[in-house]
C-alpha positions in Angstrom: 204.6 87.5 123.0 202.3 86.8 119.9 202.2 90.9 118.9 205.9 91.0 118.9 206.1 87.8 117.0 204.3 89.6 114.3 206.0 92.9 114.8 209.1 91.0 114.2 207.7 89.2 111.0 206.6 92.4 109.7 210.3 93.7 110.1 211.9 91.2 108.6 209.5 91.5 105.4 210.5 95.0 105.1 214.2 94.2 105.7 213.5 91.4 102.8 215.1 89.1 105.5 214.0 85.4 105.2 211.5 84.1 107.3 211.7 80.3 108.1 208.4 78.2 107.5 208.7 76.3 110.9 209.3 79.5 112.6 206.1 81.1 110.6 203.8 77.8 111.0 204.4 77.8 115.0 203.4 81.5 114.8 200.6 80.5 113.1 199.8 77.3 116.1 200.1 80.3 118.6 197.8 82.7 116.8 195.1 79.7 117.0 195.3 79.0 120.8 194.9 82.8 121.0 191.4 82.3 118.7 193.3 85.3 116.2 191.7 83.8 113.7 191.5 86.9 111.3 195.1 87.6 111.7 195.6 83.9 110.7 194.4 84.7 107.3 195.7 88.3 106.8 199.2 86.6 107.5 199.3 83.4 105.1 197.5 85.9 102.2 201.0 88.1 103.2 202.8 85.3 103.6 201.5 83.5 100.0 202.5 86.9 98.5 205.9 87.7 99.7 206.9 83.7 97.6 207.3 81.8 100.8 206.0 78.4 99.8 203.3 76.8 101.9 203.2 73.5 103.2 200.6 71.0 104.7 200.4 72.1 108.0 200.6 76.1 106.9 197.4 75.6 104.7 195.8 73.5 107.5 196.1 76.5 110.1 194.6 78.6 107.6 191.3 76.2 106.9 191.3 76.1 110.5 191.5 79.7 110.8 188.7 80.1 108.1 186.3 77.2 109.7 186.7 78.9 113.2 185.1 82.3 111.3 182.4 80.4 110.1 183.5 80.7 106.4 183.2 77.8 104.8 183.4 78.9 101.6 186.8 80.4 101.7 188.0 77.4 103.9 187.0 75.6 100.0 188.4 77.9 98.4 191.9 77.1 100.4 191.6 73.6 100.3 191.2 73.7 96.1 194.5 76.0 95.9 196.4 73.6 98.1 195.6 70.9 95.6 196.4 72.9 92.9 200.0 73.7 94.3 200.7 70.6 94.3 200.2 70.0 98.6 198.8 66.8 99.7 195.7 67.8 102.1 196.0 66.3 105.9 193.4 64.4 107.6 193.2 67.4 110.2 192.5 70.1 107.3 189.2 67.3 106.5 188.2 66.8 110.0 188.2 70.5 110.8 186.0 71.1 107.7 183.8 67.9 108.2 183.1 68.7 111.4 181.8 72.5 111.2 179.4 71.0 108.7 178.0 67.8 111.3 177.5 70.9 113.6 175.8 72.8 111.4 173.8 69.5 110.6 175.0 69.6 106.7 175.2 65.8 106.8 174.8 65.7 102.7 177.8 68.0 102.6 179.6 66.3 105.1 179.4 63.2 103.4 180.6 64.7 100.2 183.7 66.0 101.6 184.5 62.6 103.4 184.2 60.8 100.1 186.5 63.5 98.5 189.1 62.7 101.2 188.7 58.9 100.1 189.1 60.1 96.9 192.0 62.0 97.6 193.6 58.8 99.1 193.8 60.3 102.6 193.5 58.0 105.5 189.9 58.9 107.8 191.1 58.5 111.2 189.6 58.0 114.6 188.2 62.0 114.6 186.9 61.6 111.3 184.4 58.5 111.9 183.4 59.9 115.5 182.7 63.2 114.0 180.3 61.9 111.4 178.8 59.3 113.7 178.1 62.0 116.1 176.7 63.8 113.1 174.1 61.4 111.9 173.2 60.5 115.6 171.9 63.9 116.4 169.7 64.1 113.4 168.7 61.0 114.2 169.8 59.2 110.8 171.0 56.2 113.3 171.2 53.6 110.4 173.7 55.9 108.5 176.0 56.2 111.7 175.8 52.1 112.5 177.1 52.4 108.5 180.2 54.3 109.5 180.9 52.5 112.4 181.2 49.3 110.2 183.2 51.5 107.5 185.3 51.6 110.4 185.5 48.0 111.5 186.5 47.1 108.3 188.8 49.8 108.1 190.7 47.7 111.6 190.4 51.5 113.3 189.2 50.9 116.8 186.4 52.8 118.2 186.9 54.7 121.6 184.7 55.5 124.3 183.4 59.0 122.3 181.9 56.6 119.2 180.2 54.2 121.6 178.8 57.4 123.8 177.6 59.0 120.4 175.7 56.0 119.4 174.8 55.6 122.8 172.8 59.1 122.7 171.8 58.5 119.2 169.6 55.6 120.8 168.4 56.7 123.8 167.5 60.0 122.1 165.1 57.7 120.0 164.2 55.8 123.1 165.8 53.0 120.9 166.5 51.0 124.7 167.2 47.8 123.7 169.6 48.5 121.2 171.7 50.8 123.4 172.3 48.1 125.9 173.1 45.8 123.1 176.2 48.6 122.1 176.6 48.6 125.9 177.4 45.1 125.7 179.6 46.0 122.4 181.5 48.5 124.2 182.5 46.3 127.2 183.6 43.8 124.9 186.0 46.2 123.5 187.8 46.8 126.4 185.9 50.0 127.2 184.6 50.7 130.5 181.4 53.1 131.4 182.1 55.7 132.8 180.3 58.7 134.3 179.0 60.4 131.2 178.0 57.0 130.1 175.6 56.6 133.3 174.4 60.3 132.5 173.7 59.1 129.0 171.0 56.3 130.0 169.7 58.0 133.2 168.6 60.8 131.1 167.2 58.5 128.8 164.8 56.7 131.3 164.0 60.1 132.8 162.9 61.4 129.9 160.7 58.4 129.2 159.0 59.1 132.3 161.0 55.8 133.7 163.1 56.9 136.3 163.3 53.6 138.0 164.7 52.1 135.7 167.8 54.4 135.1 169.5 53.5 138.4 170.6 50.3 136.9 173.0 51.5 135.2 173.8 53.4 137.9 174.4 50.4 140.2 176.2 48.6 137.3 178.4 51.1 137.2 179.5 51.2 141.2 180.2 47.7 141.2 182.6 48.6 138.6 184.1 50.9 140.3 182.6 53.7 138.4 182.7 57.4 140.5 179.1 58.7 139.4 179.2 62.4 138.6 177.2 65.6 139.4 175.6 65.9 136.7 174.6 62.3 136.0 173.4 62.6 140.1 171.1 65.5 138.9 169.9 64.0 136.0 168.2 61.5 137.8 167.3 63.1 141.1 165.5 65.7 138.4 163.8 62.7 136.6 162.4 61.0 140.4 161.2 64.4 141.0 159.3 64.9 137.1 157.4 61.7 137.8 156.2 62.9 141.0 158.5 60.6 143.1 160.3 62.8 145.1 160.5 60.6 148.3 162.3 58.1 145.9 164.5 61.2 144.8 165.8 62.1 148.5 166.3 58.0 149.1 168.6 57.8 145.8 170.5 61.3 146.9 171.1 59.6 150.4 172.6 56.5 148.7 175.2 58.4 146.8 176.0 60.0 149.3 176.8 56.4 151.0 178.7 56.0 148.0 181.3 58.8 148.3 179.5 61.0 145.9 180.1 64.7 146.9 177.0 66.9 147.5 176.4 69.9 145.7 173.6 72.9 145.6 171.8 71.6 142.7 170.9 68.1 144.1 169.7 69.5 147.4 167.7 72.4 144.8 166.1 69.4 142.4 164.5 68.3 145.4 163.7 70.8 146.5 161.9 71.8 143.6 160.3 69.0 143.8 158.5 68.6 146.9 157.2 72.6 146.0 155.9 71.3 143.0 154.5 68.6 144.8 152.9 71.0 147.5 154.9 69.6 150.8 156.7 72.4 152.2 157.4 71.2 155.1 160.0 68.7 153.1 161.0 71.3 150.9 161.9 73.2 153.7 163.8 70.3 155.5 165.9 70.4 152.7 167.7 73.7 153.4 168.6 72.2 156.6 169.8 69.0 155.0 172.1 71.4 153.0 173.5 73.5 155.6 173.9 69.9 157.7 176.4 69.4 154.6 177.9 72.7 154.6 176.4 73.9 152.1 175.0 77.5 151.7 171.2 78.0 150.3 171.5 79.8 146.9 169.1 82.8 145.2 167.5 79.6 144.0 166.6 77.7 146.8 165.1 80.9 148.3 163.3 81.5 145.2 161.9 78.3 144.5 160.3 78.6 148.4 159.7 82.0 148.0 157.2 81.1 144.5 155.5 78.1 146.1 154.3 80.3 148.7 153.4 83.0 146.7 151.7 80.3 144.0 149.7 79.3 146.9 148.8 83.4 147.9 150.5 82.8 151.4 152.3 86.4 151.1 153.1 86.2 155.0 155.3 82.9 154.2 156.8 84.1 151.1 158.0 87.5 153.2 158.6 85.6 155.6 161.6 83.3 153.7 162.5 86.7 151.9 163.6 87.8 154.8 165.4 84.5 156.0 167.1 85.2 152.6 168.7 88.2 153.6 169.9 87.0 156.9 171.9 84.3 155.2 173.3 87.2 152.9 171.8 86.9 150.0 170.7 89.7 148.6 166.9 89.4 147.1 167.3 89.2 142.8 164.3 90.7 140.3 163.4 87.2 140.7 162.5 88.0 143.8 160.7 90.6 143.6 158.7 89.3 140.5 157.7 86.8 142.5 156.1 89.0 145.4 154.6 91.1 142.5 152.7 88.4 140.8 151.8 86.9 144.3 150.1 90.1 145.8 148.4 91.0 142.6 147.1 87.8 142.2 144.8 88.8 145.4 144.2 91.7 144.5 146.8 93.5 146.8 147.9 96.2 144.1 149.4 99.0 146.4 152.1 95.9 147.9 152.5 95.6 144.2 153.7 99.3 143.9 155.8 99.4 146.9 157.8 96.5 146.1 158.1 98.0 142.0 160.1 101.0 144.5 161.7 98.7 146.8 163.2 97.4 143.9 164.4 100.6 142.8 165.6 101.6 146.0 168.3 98.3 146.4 169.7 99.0 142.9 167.4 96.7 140.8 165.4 98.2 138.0 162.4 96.2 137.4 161.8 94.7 134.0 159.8 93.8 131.6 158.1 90.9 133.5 157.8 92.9 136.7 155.2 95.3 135.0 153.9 92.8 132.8 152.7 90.1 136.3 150.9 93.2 137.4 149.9 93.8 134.3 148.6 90.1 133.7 146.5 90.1 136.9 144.8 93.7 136.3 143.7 92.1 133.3 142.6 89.3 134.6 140.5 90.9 137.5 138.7 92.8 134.7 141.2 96.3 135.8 141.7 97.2 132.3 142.2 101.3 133.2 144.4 100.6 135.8 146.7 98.2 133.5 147.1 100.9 130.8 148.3 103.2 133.1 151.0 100.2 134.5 151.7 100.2 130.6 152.0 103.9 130.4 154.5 104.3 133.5 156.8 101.6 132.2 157.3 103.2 129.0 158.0 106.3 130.7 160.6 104.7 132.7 162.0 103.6 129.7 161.0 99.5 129.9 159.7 98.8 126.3 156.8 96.5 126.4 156.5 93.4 124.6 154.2 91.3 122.5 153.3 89.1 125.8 152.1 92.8 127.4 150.2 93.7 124.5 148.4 90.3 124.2 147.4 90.3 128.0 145.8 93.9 126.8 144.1 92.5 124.0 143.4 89.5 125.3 141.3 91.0 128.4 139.6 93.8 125.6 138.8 90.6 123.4 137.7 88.7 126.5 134.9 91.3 126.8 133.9 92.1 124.0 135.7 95.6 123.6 137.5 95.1 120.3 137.4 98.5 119.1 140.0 99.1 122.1 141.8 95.5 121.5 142.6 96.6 117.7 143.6 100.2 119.1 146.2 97.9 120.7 147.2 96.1 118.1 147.4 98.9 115.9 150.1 100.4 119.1 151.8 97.3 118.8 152.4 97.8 114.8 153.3 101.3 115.3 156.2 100.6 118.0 157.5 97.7 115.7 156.4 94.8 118.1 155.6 92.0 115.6 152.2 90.5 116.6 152.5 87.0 117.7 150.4 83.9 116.9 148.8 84.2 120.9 147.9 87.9 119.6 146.2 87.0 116.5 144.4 84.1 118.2 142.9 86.5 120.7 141.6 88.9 117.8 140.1 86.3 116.3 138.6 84.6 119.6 136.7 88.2 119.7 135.4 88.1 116.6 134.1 84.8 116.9 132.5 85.4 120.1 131.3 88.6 119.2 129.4 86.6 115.5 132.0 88.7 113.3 133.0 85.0 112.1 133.8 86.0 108.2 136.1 88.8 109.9 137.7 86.3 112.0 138.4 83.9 109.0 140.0 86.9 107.3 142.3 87.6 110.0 143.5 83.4 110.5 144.3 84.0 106.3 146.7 87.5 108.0 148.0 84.9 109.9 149.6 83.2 107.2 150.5 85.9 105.0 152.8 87.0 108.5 154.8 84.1 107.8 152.8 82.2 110.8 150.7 79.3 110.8 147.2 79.1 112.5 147.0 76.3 115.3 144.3 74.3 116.6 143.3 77.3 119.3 142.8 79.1 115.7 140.3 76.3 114.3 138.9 76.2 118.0 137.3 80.1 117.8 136.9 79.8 114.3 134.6 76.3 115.0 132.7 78.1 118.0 132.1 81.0 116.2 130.3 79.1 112.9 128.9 76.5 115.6 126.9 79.3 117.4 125.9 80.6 114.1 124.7 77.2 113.2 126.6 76.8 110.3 127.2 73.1 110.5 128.4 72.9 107.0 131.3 75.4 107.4 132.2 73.2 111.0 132.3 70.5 108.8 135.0 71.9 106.6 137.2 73.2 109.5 137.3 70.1 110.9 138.5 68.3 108.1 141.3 71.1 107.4 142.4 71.3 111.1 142.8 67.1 110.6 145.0 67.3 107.2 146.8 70.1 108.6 148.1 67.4 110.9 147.2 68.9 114.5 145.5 66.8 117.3 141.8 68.2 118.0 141.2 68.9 122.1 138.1 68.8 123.7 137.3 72.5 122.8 137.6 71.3 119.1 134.6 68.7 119.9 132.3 70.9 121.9 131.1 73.1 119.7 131.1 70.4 116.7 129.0 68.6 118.5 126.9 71.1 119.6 126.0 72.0 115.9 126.1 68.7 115.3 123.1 67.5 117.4 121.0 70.3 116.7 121.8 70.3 112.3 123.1 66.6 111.9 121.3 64.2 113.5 122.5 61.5 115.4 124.3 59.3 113.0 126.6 63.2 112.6 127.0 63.2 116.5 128.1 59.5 116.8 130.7 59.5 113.4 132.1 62.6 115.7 131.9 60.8 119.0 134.1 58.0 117.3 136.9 59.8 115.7 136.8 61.6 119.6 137.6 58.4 121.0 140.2 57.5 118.4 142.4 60.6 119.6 142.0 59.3 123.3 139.9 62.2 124.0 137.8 61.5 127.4 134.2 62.8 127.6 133.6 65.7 129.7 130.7 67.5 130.9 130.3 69.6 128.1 130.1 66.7 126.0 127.9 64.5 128.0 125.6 67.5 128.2 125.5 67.9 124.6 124.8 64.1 123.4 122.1 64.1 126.4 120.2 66.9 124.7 121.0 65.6 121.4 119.4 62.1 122.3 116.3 63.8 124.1 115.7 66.1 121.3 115.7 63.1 118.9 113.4 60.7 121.3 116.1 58.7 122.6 115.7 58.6 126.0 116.8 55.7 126.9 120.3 56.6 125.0 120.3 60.0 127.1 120.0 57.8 130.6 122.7 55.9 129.7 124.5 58.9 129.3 123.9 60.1 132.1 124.3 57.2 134.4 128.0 56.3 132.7 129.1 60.3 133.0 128.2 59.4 136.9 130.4 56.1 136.8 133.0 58.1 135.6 133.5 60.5 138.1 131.4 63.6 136.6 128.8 65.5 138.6 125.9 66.0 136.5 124.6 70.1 136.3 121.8 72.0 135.8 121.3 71.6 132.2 122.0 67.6 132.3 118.7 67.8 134.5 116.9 69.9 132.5 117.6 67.9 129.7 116.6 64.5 131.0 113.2 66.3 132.2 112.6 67.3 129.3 113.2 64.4 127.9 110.7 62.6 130.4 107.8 65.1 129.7 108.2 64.7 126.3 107.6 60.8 126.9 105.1 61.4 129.2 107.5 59.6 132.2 106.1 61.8 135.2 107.4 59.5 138.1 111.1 59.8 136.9 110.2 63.8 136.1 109.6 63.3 140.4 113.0 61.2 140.8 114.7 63.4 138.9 113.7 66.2 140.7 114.3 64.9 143.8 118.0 64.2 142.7 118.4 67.3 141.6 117.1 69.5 144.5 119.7 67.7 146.6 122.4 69.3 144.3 121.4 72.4 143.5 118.6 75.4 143.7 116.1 75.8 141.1 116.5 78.7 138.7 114.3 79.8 136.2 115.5 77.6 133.6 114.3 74.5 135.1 111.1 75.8 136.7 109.9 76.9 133.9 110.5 73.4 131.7 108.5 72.0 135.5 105.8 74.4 134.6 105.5 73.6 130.7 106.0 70.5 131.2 102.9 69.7 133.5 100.9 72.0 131.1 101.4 70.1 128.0 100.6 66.4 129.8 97.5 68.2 131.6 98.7 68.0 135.0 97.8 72.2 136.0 97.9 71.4 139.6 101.5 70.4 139.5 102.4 73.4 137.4 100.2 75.6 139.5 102.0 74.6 142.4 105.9 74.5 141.1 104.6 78.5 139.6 103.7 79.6 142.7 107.4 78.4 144.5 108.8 79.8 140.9 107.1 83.0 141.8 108.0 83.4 145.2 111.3 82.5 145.1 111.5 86.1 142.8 111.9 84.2 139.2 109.3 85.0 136.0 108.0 82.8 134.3 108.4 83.1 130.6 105.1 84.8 129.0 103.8 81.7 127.2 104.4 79.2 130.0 102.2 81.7 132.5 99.5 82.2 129.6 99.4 78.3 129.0 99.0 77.7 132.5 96.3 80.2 133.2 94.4 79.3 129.9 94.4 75.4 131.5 93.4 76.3 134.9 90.2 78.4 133.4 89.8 75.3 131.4 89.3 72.9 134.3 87.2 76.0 136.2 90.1 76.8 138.5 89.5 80.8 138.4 91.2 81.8 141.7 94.8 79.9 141.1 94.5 81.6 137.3 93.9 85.1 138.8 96.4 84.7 141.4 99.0 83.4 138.9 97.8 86.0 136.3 98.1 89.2 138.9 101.6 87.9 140.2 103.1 87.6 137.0 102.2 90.7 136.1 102.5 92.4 139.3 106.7 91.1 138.6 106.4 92.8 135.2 105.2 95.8 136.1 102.1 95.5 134.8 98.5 96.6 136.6 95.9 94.8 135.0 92.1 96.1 134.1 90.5 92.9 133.9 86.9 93.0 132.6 86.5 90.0 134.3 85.6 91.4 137.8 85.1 87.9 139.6 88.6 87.4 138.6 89.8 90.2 139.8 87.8 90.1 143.4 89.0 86.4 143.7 92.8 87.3 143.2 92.3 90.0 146.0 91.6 87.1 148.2 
């Protein structure tokens, strides 16, 4: 009926009949619950042309028009010639306006026009306050919202349920609790009952502070009231039991509003579902597809895939089929999903020709795989060190005409970077360049992680300045490589520096920040360095690990403080954290160097219980009875070094040997002398032929 409406109009215009303005503004009123938004415009520009004067509400359907199309400028423009001819502006023409700018989170503007209504001595109304409350709540600019509202009060306009549930959000979006109950209490004593949307309100305000507990009291405020609880609010806080881990709570709440008249629905019965995956009890999860179909409900694509990943997570392929194929008994067709799923789960162990059947599965049903079906097999060639294999993966899917994407090319360069092949990462990042895939910040970082590991440090420092110039911004990962790489080279000074711009660029350090500050730390600084670090660790919350402990035990044996290092070691064992090879080694060390043999033994002793001796620590055993004269000890901790196939390091074996000639001990030096070199390869002429007789022995 609209078309012929205009057909008409345009008739009549070329008849030169005349058109009444009622009968052209309700044509206008159609054209808007149609969204014709452009004709709107092309008709009043007709309209303006042809002499028929405009009124209020013609111009209002015009800025509404012009609003709608996002252009604000000419909606200005309209409201400036209305003034002009001499037509007073409506409040609706200034809502319409004022609100496309709160949307767009103009507030400045917003505020500008509002006082240019006031100015124009139209009346705000209702719309107009809760619109620019709503505005300032969702920036967060609460004290300019509470400003209106009392703009309002005085203005003897009462609020309605939107302008309390707007400053409601506005609260519990800044976790502002005990000022939201207060306007709670504010609302109720205006005569305004919570509703539904008001209990969805605080209960995703308590999930989201990790406090789901406390959201169902407004939920049980609100049944006493008389309040029907919703869906959504329901799945709100069934989501926020199941976040903190409390998914038994979860199914307890969903039973009570149940009890409550609250209708079930897929999603409730899916949330905890998801839930009790993520919490690794299947057999619940699973009991909740029968509590659904006990409710006559159907199992969605997302139940089956939520049970489908968790068993796939947890490389039970056999279970996952197994519920893939209890999905198409119930009639519903497998999605890519699905089959993504399956693809990540049988790559993940290694199972790469399942990979490729399911790839034409896929393609047999009707479902062309995607982007992230290539890129999971992709990821775990990578990641089992398959690097051939994956570029031929990323040669088939361009051919099939899937276009890869950054995430592809950073698992490539990634695993290249990862082992040192960069020549063949930058090939790939060249490719990416070449196919206009902008790099990302993950692709950059790995670049850089390779130069660092691979001591091409100045390299890597030019690339995190690329970064920049790309429009990105490095982020603590960046500082991380960059850290490790000038750590290793023992350039403390430069650590120094990138520790103080990562901190004034405003990011948190991590624990891989610390490591190899430290590291550099203990061996360059000293330990007055190492502890100024240790505290501004502690300040960011950061919890010792065993990297850490390690490095502060060395750092304290290397400057004579072994009492410092035992304390170490004793509170990393308070706190949970199995000590390692190298904390013994260190402590050992320590005790040689003090000359503590009897905790060397204890030590030992502790240590041999954990785990078996490698070279590393045989050979500190062996140069560390050397150097306090004990060759008997060494001789005998070479020997079981010796015959459990480990070499000792050239000038351990030629300190030992040299002591045991010392102290006359000629056999145990020959023996020693023709075993080590026997290991090396060596057959030795000695001119001393007693020796040599003696080692035959």
């Amino acid at each position: 009926m609209v078309a012929e409406a205009i057909d008409l109009l345009k008739l009549m215009r070329k008849d030169g009949s005349f058109t009444f303005l009622a009968s052209f503004n309700h044509l206008l009123e159609s054209l808007v619950s149609c969204g014709q938004f452009d004709k709107i415009l092309i008709l009043f520009e007709e309209m303006v042309e042809s002499g028929l004067p405009a009124d209020t509400f013609t111009y209002s359907k015009a800025i509404q028009a012009a609003v709608n199309l996002g252009d604000m400028k000419s909606a200005s423009e309209l409201m400036n010639r209305m003034k002009k001819k001499g037509v007073r502006p409506s409040a609706f023409s200034y809502n319409v306006m004022i609100s496309r700018l709160c949307k767009e989170k103009k507030m400045e503007d917003a505020e500008m026009l509002f006082n240019e209504m006031l100015a124009d001595k139209v009346a705000p109304t209702l719309i107009t306050y809760n619109t620019l409350i709503d505005g300032y709540c969702k920036i967060g600019s609460l004290e300019e919202a509470f400003n209106i509202q009392e703009r309002m009060k005085l203005e003897n306009i009462a609020p309605s349920l939107v302008t309390f549930h707007s400053l409601l959000s506005g609260l519990c979006q800044a976790k502002k609790m005990e000022e939201a109950k207060r306007v709670l209490k504010e609302m109720e004593a205006c005569s305004l009952l919570p509703d539904g949307f008001t209990s969805s309100i605080f209960c995703d305000a308590h999930s989201s502070c990790d406090n789901s507990d406390s959201s169902l009291a407004p939920y049980e405020h609100d049944v006493k009231k008389g309040v029907q609880v919703n869906s959504y609010t329901c799945s709100i806080l069934l989501n926020g039991f199941c976040k903190e881990g409390k998914v038994n709570k979860a199914e307890e709440v969903l039973k009570k509003f149940l009890k409550d008249g609250l209708v079930p629905s897929e999603v409730m019965y899916n949330t905890i579902l998801n839930g009790y995956c993520r919490a690794s009890d299947l057999l619940k999860a699973v009991s909740m597809v029968e509590q659904m179909e006990n409710n006559q409900l159907r199992p969605n694509h997302i139940t089956f895939n939520t049970l489908i990943k968790k068993y796939a997570e947890m490389s039970d392929m056999t279970g996952a089929e197994k519920w893939v194929k209890q999905m198409v008994v119930k009639g519903i067709s497998p999605t890519i999903e699905t089959y993504n799923t399956l693809i990540d789960g049988y790559g993940r162990i290694g199972l790469y020709e399942k990979c490729f059947d399911i790839l034409e599965e896929m393609e047999k049903n009707g479902l062309r795989p995607n982007v992230v079906s290539y890129g999971s097999l992709i990821n775990c060639l990578c990641k089992n060190g398959k690097r051939l294999e994956a570029e031929i993966i990323l040669l088939d899917m361009v051919n099939r005409g899937v276009l890869p994407n950054a995430q592809i090319y950073n698992m490539l360069i990634n695993s290249h970077c990862s082992t040192g092949k960069l020549k063949e990462a930058f090939k790939f990042f060249a490719e990416m360049l070449k196919k206009g895939i902008a790099p990302s910040l993950v692709t950059y970082n790995s670049l850089i992680n390779g130069l660092c590991k691979n001591r091409r440090v100045e390299e890597a420092e030019d690339w995190a300045q690329q970064i920049v110039s790309e429009g990105l911004s490095p982020d603590v990962i960046t500082y991380n490589s960059l850290l490790s790489g000038y750590s290793n080279q023992g350039n403390i000074q430069k650590c120094l520096e990138l520790y103080e711009i990562l901190r004034k660029s405003g990011f948190k350090p991590t624990l891989n920040t610390y490591h190899p500050l430290i590291t550099v730390c203990s061996k360059k600084g000293g330990v007055t360095l190492v502890e100024k670090i240790l505290q501004d660790m502690l300040q960011m919350n950061l919890a010792f690990d065993l990297v850490v402990y390690n490095a502060l035990i060395q750092c304290y044996v290397e400057h004579r403080d072994l009492r410092k290092a035992f304390d170490l070691h004793h509170e990393m064992v308070h706190q949970g954290i199995h000590p390692d090879r190298m904390t013994y080694n260190s402590l050992i060390m320590g005790c040689f160097s003090e000359g503590k043999v009897e905790s060397v033994k204890e030590l030992v002793n502790d240590m041999s219980r954990e785990f078996p001796f490698k070279a590393d620590t045989y050979n500190i055993l062996v140069e560390g009875y050397c150097k306090v004269q004990n060759f008997s000890e060494a001789y005998s901790w070479c020997r079981e070094m010796l015959d459990s196939s480990f070499l000792p390091s050239a000038s351990t074996s030629n300190e030992l040997i040299n002591g045991l000639r010392v102290e006359g001990r000629l056999q145990e030096a020959a023996i020693i002398s023709s075993k080590t070199n026997d290991m090396r390869g060596i057959v030795e002429f000695s001119t001393h032929g007693d020796l040599y007789a003696l080692a035959q022995m």
